[in-house]
C-alpha positions in Angstrom: 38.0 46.0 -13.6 36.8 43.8 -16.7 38.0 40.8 -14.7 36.0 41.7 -11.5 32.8 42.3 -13.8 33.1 39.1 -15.3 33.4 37.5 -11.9 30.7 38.6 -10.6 28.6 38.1 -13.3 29.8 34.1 -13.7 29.0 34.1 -9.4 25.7 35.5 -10.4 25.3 32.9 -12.9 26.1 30.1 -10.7 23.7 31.5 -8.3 20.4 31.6 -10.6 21.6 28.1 -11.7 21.8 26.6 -8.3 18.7 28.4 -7.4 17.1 27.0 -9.7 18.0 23.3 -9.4 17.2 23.3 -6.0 13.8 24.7 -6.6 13.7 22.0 -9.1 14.5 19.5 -6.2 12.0 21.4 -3.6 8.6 21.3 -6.2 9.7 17.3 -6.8 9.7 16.6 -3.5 6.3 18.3 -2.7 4.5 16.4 -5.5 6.2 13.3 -4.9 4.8 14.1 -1.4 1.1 15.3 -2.6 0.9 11.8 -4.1 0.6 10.1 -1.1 -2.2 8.1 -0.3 -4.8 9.4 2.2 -8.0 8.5 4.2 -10.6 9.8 2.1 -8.9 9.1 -1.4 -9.9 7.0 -4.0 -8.2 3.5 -4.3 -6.0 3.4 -7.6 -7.2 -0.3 -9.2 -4.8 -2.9 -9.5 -4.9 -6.5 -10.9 -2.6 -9.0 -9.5 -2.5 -12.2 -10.0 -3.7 -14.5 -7.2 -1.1 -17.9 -5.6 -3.4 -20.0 -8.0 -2.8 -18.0 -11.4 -5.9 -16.1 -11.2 -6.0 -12.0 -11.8 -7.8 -10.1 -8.9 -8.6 -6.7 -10.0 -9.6 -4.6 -7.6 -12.4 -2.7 -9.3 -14.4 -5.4 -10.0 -14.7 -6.4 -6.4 -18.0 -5.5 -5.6 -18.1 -5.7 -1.7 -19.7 -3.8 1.0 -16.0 -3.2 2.2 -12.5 -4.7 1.2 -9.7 -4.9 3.0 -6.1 -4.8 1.4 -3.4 -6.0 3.8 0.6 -6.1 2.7 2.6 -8.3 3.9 5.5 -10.8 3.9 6.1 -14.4 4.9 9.5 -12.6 7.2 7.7 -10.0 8.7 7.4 -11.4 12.6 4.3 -9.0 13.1 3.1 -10.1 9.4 3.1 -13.8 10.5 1.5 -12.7 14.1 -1.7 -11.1 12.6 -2.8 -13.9 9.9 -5.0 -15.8 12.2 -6.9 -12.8 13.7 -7.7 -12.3 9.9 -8.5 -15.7 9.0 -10.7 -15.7 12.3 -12.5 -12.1 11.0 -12.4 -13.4 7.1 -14.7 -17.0 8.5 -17.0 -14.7 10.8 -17.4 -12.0 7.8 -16.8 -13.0 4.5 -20.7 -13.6 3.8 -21.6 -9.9 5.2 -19.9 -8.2 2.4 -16.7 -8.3 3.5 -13.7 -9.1 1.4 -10.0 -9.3 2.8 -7.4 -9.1 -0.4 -3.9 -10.0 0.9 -0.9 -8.5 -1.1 2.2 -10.1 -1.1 5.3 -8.0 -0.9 7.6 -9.3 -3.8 8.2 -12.9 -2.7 8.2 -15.8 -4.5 4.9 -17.8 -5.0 6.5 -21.2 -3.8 7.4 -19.2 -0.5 3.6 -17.6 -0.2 1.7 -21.2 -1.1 4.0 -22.4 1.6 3.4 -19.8 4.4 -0.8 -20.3 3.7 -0.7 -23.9 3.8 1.5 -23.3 7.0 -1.3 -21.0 8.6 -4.0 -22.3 7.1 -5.1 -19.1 5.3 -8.8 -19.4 3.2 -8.8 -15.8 2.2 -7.4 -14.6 -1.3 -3.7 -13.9 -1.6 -2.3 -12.2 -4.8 2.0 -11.3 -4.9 3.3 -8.1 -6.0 6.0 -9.5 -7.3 7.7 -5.7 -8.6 6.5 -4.2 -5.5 4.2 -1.8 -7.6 1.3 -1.6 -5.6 2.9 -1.2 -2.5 4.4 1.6 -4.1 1.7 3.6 -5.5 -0.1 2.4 -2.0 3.1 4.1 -0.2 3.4 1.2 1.8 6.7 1.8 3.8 5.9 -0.2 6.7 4.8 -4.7 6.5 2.0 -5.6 7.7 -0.2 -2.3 6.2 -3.6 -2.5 6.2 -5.9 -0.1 3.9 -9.8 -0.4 4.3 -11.6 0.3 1.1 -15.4 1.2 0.7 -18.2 0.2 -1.7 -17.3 3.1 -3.3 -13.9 2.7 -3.9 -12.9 5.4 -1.2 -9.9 4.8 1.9 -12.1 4.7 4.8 -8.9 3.7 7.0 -5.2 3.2 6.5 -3.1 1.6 9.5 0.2 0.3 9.7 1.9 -2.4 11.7 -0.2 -5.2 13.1 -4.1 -6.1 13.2 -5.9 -8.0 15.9 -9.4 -9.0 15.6 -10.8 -6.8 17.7 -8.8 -4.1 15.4 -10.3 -5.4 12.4 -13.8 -5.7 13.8 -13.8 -2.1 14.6 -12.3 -1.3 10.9 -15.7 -2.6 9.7 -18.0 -0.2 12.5 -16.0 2.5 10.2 -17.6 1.5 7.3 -21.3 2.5 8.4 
């Protein structure tokens, strides 16, 4: 009788304990969740550091509208959309309109190759630790975030941006 009371009382244990890590598990995974990055949220600032040593923090870009882009020099759709945003940066980049591309943890000899390649004007900065993308919750190359005046996500798309895509990004803006 003693032995069955202490069984049950050590299978009752283990329950409440396992309970209890799992529940652990659950509420991590639901704020690790509510942290994702939303139309309508703020931006979280960065500062990164540009192909020609010079930090770009977002903040102090003072634009009508910004728009972030990640990206890598192996991504096939990545390398497809870069002249549809130079094309958009030359047509816009005197209407308030400034495009910030974000490197996704390559090397800058790599990145000053790939712009010289396309023939890119617009600024380019490298997350080299991948922590931007990560508070960003970039899971997918290319992503594209538009940003308001304000700060705010007007727009978050990923995979790959035409011209016609981006010139619509900016109607969203008004």
């Amino acid at each position: 009788m003693k032995n069955k009371k202490r069984f049950i009382i050590r299978t009752l244990t283990l329950i409440i304990l396992f309970s209890t890590v799992a529940y652990a598990i659950y509420i991590g995974a639901i704020k690790k969740e509510n942290n994702t990055i939303t139309e309508g949220d703020l931006s979280p600032n960065f500062v990164l550091n540009s192909i020609n040593n010079e930090k770009i923090e977002l903040n102090k870009i003072k634009k009508k509208g910004i728009i972030l882009n990640f990206w890598g020099t192996w991504c096939e759709p990545c390398q497809r959309e870069m002249p549809a945003f130079e094309s958009f940066y030359q047509k816009n980049k005197n209407n308030g309109i400034e495009i910030i591309s974000i490197n996704s943890q390559e090397s800058n000899i790599a990145v000053k190759n790939f712009i010289k390649e396309k023939q890119l004007s617009f600024p380019v900065v490298i997350d080299t630790d991948g922590q931007v993308g990560n508070t960003y919750n970039v899971t997918t190359l290319p992503s594209t975030f538009l940003i308001d005046s304000k700060g705010k996500i007007i727009k978050k798309h990923a995979g790959e941006m035409n011209e016609e895509m981006l010139q619509q990004l900016i109607k969203d803006l008004n």
